[in-house]
C-alpha positions in Angstrom: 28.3 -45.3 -47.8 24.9 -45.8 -46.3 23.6 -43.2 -48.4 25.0 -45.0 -51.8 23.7 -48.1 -50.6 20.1 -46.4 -49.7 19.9 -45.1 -53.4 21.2 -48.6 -54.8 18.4 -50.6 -53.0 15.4 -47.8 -54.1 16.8 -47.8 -57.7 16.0 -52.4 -57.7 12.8 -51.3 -55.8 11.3 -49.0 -57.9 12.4 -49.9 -61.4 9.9 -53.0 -61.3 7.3 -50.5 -60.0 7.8 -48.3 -63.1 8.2 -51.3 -65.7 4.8 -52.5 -64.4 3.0 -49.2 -65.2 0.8 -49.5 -68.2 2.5 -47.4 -71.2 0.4 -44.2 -71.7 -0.4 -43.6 -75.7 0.4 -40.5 -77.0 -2.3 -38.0 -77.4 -4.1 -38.3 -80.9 -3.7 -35.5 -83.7 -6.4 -34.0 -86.0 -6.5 -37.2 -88.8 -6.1 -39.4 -85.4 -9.1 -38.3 -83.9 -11.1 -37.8 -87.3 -10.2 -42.1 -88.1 -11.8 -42.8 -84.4 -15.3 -41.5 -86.4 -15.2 -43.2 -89.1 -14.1 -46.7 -87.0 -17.0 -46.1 -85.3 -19.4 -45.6 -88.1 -17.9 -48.9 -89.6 -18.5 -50.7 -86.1 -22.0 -49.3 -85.8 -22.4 -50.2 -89.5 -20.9 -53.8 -88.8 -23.3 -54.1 -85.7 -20.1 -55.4 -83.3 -18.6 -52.9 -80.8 -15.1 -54.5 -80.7 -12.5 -54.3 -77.7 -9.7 -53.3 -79.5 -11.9 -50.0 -80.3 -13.9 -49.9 -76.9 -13.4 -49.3 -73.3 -14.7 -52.4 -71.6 -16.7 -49.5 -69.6 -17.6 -47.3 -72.2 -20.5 -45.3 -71.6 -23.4 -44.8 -74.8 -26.5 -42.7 -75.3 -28.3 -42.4 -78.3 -30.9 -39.0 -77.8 -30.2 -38.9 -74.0 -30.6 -42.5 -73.3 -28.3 -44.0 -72.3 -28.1 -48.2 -74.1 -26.5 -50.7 -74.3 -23.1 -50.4 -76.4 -23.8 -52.3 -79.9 -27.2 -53.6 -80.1 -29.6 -51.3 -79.9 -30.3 -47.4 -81.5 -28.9 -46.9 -84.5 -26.2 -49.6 -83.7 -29.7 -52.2 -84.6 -30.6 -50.9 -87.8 -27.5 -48.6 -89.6 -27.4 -50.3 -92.7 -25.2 -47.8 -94.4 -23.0 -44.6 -94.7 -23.8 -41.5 -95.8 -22.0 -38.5 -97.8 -22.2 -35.3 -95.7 -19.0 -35.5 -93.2 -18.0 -33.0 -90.7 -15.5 -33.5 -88.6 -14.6 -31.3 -85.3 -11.1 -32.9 -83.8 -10.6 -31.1 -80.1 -6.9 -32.1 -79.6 -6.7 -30.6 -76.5 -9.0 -32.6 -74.4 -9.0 -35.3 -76.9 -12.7 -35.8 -77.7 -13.8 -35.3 -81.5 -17.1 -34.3 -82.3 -19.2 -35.0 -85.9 -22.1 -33.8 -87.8 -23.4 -36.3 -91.1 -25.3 -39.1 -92.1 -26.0 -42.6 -92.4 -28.5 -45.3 -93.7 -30.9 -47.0 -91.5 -33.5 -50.1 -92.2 -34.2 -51.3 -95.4 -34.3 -55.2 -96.5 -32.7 -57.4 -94.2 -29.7 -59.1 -96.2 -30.7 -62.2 -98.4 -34.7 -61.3 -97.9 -37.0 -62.5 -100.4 -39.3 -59.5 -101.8 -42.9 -60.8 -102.7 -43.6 -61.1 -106.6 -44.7 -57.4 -107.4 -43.6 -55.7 -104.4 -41.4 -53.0 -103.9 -37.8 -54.2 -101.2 -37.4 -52.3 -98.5 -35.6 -49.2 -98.5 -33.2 -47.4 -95.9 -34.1 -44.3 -94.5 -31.3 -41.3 -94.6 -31.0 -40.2 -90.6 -28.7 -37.0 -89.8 -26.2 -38.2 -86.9 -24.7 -35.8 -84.2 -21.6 -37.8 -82.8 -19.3 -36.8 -79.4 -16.8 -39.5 -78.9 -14.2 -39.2 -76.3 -10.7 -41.5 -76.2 -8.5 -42.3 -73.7 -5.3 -44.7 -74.0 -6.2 -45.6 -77.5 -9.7 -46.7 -76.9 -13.4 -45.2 -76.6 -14.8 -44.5 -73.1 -17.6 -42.3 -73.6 -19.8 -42.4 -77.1 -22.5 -40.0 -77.5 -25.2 -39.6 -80.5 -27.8 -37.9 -81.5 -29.9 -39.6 -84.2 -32.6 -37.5 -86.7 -35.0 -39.8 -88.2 -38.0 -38.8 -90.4 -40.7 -37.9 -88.9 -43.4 -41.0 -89.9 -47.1 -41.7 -88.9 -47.2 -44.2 -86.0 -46.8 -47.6 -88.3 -43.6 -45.7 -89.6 -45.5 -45.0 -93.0 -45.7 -41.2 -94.6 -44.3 -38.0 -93.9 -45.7 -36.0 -91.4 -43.6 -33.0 -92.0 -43.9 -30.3 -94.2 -40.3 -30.1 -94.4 -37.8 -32.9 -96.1 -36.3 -34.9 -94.0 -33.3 -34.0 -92.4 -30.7 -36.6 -93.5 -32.1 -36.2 -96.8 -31.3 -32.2 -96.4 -28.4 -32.9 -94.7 -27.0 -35.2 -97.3 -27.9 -32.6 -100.2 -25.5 -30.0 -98.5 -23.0 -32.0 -100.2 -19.6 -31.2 -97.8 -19.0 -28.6 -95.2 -19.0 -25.1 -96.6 -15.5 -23.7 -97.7 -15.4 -21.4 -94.7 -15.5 -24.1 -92.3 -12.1 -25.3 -93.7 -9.9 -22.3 -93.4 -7.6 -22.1 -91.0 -7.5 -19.5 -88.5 -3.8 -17.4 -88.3 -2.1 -18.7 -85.3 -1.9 -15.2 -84.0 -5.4 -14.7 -84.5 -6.8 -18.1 -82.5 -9.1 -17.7 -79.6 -8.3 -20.1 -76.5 -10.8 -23.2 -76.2 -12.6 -21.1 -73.2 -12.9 -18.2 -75.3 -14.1 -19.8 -78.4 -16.9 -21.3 -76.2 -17.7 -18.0 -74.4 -18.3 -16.4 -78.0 -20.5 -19.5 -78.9 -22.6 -19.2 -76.1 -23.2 -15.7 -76.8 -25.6 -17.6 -79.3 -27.7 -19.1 -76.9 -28.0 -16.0 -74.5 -29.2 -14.0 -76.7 -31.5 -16.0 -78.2 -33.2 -17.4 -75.0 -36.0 -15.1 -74.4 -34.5 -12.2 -76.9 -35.9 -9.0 -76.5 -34.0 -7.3 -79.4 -31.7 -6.0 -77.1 -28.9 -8.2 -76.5 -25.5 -8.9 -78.0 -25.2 -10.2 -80.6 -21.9 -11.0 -82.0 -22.3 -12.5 -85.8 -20.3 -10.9 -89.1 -22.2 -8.8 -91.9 -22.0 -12.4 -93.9 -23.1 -14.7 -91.4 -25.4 -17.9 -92.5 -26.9 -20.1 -90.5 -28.0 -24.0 -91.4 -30.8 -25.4 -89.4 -31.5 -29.1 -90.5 -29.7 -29.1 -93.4 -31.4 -25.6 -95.1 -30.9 -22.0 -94.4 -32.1 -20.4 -91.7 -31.1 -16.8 -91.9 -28.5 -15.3 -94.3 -28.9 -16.6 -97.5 -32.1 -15.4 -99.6 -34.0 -18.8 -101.5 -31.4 -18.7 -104.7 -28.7 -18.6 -102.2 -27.5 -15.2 -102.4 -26.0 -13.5 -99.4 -28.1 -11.4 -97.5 -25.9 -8.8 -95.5 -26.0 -8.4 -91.5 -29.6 -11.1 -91.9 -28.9 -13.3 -89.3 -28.0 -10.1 -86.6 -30.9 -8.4 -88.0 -33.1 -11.2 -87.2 -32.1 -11.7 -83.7 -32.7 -7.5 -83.5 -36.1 -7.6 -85.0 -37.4 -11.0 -85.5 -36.5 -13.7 -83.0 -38.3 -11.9 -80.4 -39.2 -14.1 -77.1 -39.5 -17.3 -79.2 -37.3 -19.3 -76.5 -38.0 -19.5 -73.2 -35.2 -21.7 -72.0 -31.7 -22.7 -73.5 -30.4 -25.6 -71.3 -27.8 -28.0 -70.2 -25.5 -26.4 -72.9 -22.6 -28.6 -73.4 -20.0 -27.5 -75.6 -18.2 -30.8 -75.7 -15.4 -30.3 -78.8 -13.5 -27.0 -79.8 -11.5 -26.9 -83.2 -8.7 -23.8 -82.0 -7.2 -24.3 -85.5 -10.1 -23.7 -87.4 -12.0 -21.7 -85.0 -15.2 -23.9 -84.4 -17.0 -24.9 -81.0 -19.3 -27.6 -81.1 -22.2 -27.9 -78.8 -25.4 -29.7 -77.6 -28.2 -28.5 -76.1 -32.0 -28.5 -75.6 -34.2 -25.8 -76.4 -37.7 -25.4 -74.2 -40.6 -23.6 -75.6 -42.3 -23.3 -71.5 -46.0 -22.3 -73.2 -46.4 -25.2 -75.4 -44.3 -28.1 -73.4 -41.9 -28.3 -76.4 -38.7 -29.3 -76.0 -35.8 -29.4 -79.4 -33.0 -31.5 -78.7 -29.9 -29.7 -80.7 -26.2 -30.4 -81.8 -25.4 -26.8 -83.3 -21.5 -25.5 -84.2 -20.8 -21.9 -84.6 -17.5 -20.7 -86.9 -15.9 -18.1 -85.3 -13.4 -15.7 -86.2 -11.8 -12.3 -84.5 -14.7 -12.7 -82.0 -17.6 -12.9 -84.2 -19.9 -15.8 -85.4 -19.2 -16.2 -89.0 -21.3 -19.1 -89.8 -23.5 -22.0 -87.8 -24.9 -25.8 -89.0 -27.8 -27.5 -86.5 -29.3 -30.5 -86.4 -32.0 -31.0 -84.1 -35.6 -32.6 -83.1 -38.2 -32.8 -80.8 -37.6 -35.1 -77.7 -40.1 -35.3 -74.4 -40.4 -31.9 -72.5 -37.6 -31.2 -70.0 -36.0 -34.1 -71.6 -31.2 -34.9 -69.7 -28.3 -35.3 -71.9 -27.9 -38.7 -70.1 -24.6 -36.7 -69.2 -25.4 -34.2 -67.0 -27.1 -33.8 -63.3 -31.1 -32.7 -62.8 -29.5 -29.3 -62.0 -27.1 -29.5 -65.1 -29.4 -30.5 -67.3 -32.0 -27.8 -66.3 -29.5 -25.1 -66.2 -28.8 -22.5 -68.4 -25.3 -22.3 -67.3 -22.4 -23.3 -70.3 -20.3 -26.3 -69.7 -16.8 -26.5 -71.3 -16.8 -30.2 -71.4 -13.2 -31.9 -71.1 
């Protein structure tokens, strides 16, 4: 009887307890996590960081520095979207990550142009994009934004190379391959898909020819919106180009590969998503990188960068001194 009565009394005290417990939303799928982008490209684009999107604590960087969340970075000046989109949902540990473009500057809305002169036009930045949700909402926003490179009064090109965004842009969509699905009997794990995409970044960092180097007969790789290595300049595939290069080529060119934070993994499709900064010691050059690899049965397939150059030695604004300057991987969940 005391026993029935015990279970009675516990059932009135803890069924408040549980009502009061804040519902936990279920865990986004692919098109879930691919809408939180493109909410947050029309927020950035509409200047307001809303809290019905945002955590009232969420945490922003734009190129490892860490601002405040709506006013400043790209959040000031986007004044557009761009075309390119590439999405890279991680279900698992619910983070998406995104490669593309956007619009920046250009005439303020309703300014007057002076008779004969030319308005104002936007510039065409590449974006890099990590974006983790929680309960519905945004906590942590991360960016990395490529703008042309510009004389100091932001007039002229100094690079021989177009401008990223405007590369970027001209790729049109993600390449085919990144779109296939991988068998479900043939999908690596998240842990093993970034394991094979660090092999990258090992054997790069001060290659001596000798490493491994796990990449298909047709790999091609994109570095700021043109090819890199696999492709010759009317875009026919050039067999086992990127290995070769690594084997014969890419010699002792990087002395450090750092903080390397693979931060979203597509299992379905087989891509790891990554950033990273890549120190040349000699010259006190640092490139700060957002770089995915396609995988498949082990191998690199395929792999898009975006990147610039940031101060020597330069943090993620996520990681410790000793993460940042590590060249340790980090599985980010």
């Amino acid at each position: 009887m005391r026993m029935r009565l015990f279970v009675v009394a516990a059932f009135f005290v803890l069924l408040p307890m549980a009502m009061a417990q804040p519902a936990v939303k279920p865990a986004c799928d692919r098109a879930c996590l691919e809408n939180y982008i493109n909410r947050y490209m029309d927020a950035m684009l509409a200047h307001k960081a809303s809290p019905d999107l945002f955590h009232r604590d969420c945490k922003f960087t734009e190129n490892g520095v860490q601002l405040p969340l709506g006013g400043e970075g790209l959040w000031y000046g986007m004044s557009g979207k761009g075309t390119y989109k590439f999405y890279i949902p991680d279900v698992e540990t619910q983070q998406v990550a995104f490669i593309g473009t956007a619009k920046e500057g250009g005439a303020a809305p309703g300014a007057k142009t002076a008779p004969g002169a030319k308005p104002a036009q936007p510039t065409t930045v590449a974006v890099a994009i990590r974006l983790k949700i929680l309960n519905g909402l945004i906590t942590e926003a991360e960016q990395l934004v490529i703008r042309p490179e510009s004389s100091l009064f932001g007039s002229g090109t100094a690079s021989k190379f177009p401008p990223t965004g405007e590369a970027v842009e001209k790729m049109g969509s993600p390449h085919s391959i990144y779109t296939q699905v991988i068998p479900e009997a043939e999908r690596h794990s998240r842990e093993d898909l970034v394991r094979i995409g660090n092999y990258y970044f090992a054997g790069l960092q001060r290659n001596d020819g000798k490493g491994y180097y796990p990449f298909t007969d047709d790999a091609v790789r994109y570095e700021n919106g043109m090819a890199a290595c696999g492709l010759d300049q009317a875009g026919k595939l050039i067999p086992r180009a990127c290995k070769g290069q690594f084997e014969k080529g890419l010699e002792g060119i990087v002395s450090r590969i750092r903080d390397r934070r693979f931060v979203a993994v597509d299992r379905e499709r087989g891509i790891a998503f990554a950033f990273g900064f890549f120190d040349h010691v000699q010259i006190n050059w640092t490139w700060q990188i957002a770089e995915l690899f396609k995988i498949e049965k082990g191998n690199i397939r395929r792999i898009e960068a975006v990147f610039h150059r940031c101060p020597y030695g330069m943090n993620s604004g996520w990681s410790t001194y000793e993460q940042g300057m590590s060249e340790e991987m980090q599985s980010i969940r």
